[in-house]
C-alpha positions as CSV (number, residue, x, y, z in Angstrom):
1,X,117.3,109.8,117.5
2,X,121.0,108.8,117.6
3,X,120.3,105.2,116.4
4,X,117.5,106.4,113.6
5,X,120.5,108.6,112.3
6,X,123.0,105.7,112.4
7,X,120.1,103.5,110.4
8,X,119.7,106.2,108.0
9,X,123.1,107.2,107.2
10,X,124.5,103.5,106.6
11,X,121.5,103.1,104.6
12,X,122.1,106.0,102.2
13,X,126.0,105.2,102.2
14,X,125.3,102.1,101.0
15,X,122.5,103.1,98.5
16,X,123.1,105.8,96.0
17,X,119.6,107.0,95.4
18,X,120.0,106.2,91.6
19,X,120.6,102.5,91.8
20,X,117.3,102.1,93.8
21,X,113.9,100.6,92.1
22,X,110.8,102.6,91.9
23,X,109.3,100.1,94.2
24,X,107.2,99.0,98.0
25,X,110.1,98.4,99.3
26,X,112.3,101.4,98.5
27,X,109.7,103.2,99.5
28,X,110.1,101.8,103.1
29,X,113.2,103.1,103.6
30,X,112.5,106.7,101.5
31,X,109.6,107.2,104.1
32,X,111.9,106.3,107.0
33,X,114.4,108.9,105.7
34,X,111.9,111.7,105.0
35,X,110.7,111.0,108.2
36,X,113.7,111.3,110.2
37,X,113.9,114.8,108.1
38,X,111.0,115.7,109.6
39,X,111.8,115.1,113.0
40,X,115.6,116.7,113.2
41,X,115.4,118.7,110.0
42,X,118.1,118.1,108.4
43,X,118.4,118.8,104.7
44,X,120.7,115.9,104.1
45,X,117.5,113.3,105.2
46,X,115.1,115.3,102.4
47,X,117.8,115.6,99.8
48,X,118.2,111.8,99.9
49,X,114.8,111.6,98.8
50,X,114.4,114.6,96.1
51,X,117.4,112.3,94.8
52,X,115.7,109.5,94.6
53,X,112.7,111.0,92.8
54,X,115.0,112.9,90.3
55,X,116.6,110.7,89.7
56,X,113.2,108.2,88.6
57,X,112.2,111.3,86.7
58,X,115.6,112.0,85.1
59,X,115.6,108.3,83.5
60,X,112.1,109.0,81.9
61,X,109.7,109.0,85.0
62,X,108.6,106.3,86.7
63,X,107.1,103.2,85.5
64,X,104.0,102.6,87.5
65,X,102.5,99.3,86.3
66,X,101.7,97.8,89.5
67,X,100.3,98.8,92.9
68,X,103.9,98.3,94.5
69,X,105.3,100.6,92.2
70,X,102.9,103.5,92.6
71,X,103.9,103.5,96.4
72,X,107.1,105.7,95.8
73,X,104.8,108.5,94.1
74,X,103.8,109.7,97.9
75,X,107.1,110.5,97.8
76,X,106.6,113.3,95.4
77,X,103.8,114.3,97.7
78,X,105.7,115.0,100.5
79,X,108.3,116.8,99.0
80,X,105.6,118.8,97.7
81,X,104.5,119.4,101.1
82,X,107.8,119.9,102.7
83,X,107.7,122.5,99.7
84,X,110.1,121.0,97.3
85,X,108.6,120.3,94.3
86,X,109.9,117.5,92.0
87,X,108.7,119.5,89.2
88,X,110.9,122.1,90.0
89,X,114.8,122.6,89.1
90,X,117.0,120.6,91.6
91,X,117.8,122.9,94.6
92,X,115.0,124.5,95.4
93,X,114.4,126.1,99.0
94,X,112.4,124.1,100.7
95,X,112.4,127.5,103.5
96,X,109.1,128.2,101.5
97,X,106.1,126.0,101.6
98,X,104.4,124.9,98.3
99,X,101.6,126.3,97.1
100,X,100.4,123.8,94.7
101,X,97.3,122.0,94.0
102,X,97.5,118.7,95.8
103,X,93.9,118.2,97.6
104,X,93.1,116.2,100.8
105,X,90.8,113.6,100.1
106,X,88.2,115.7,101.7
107,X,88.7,117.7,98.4
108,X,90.5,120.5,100.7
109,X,94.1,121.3,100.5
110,X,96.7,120.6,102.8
111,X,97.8,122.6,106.4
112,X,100.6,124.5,105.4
């Protein structure tokens, strides 16, 4: 865990969220660092993400043109799950789970 928190932390020191492309690659690392949120939940690892989202959203949404750049929108998805929604005003709790309407592809929705 030690060295996945070293990797992440250089990684979003030396990538402001907002200077990062809506792309595969990106989304690499984004999934990395919600992962490791998941794992030692801490807010820090999540907020790094929501940033990157908002700030996609925040320069007119995301320009999804090719299949590498619809990648980052499972991003959204997760926050969703994690119960932060990107729709949402910046700070929400995420101590509450979402209750929105993403579906499984079995048509059902999500554990929560």
């Amino acid at each position: 865990m030690a060295l996945a928190r070293a990797l992440a932390d250089r990684a979003i020191e030396r990538h402001p969220p907002a200077t990062l492309a809506w792309d595969w690659e990106e989304t690499v690392l984004m999934l990395g660092v919600a992962e490791l949120h998941r794992v030692s939940g801490e807010p820090r690892y999540r907020d790094y993400v929501r940033a990157y989202v908002d700030a996609a959203i925040a320069a007119g949404g995301p320009a999804i043109t090719t299949s590498d750049s619809c990648a980052p929108a499972l991003l959204a998805a997760l926050l969703v799950i994690d119960g932060d929604d990107p729709a949402a005003p910046t700070g929400r709790s995420s101590t509450t789970r979402s209750t929105t309407s993403i579906t499984a592809p079995s048509g059902r929705r999500p554990a929560a």
